[in-house]
N, C-alpha and C positions, 0 to 999 in steps of 0.2 A: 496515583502516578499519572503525570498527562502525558499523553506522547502513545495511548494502548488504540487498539484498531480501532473501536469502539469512538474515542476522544476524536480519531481520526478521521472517521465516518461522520461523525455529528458537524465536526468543523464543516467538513465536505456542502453538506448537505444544509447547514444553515448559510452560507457563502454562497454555494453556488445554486442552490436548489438542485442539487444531483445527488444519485444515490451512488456508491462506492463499493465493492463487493471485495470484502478482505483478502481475496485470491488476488486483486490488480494491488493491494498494496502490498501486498508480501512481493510481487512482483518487481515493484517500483524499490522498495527498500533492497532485495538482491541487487538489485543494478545500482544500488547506491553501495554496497558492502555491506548494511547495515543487519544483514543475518547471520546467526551463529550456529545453525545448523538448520537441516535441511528435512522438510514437516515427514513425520511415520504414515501419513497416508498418501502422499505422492506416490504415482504409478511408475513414475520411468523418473531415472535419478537426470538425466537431461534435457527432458522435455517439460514443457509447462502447458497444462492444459486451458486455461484461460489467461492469456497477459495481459497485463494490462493494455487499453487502449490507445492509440495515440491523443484521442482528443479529452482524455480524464488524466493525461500522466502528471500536467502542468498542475491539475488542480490540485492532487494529492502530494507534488512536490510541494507546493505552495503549505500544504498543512502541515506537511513533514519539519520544511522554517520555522511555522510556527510553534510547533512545539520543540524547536532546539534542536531536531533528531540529524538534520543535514546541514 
């Protein structure tokens, strides 16, 4: 199935030469709506302990197009 963190990460990282840490994309997908629930290991139900970055958001939106996700 294309479109998993992983697929997400690889894109990342073969395009840009960046590495992508699945915390900034689960980031980037809430602020899209794209999550359905909210991970059992987060500490506080409205805080986010790593967000994503401003200067990585474009690039993971950009993978997210490509695999259809937004």
């Amino acid at each position: 199935m294309p479109g998993t963190y992983k697929d997400i990460q690889e894109y990342v990282k073969k395009k840009y030469s960046k590495a992508v840490k699945t915390c900034w994309i689960a980031d980037v997908k809430r602020s899209h709506g794209l999550t359905k629930r909210q991970s059992p290991n987060r500490l506080t139900p409205n805080s986010v302990k790593y967000p994503c970055p401003d200067e990585h958001r474009e690039k993971i939106e950009d993978a997210l197009r490509h695999f259809k996700c937004i």
